[in-house]
KOLKOLZA-224631 format. One record per residue (C-alpha): residue in one letter; x, y, z. Coordinates in steps of 0.5 Angstrom, whole numbers, plus 500, padded with zeros to 3 digits. Layout:
PT rest   X   Y   Z
PT    A   X   Y   Z
...
This chain:
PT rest   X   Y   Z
PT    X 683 687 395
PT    X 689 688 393
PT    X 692 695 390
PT    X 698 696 388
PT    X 702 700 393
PT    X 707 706 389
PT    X 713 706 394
PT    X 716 713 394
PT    X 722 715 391
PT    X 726 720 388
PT    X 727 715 382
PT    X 722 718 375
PT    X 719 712 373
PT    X 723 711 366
PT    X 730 711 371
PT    X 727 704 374
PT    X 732 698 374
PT    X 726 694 370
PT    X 726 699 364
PT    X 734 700 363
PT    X 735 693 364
PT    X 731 692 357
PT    X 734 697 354
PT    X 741 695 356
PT    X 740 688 354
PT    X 737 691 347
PT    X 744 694 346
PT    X 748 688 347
PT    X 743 684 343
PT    X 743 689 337
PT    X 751 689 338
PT    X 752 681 338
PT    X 747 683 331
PT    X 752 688 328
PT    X 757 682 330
PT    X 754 677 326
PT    X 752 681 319
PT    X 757 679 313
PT    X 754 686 309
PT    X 758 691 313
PT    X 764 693 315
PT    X 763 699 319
PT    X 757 695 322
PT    X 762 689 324
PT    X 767 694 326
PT    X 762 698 331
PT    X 760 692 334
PT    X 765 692 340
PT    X 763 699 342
PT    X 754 697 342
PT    X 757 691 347
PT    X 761 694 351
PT    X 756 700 352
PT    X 750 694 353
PT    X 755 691 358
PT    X 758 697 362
PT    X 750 700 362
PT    X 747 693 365
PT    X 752 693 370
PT    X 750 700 373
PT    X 743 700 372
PT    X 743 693 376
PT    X 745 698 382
PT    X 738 702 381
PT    X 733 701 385
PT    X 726 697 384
């Protein structure tokens, strides 16, 4: 049998390195978007802060715990 054993941790589940990863990854992909879409300029202009923030958000949410 094998159970899937829950470790204890002060860490809610949504705050987990798994899904934040995949949020921060979401918002760099949707800032690459932005950047590559030829209809708007206040897209394209906001484009380098959605990657910055995708960026700077993985990097500290490499450093939750599993």
């Amino acid at each position: 049998m094998s159970e899937r054993i829950e470790r204890n941790s002060r860490f809610p589940r949504l705050l987990r390195r798994q899904p934040c990863e995949v949020v921060a990854m979401a918002l760099i992909g949707l800032g690459v978007v932005m950047l590559m879409q030829p209809f708007s300029l206040a897209l394209f202009s906001h484009s380098f802060v959605t990657i910055l923030a995708g960026t700077l958000a993985f990097v500290i949410v490499s450093h939750f715990p599993d």
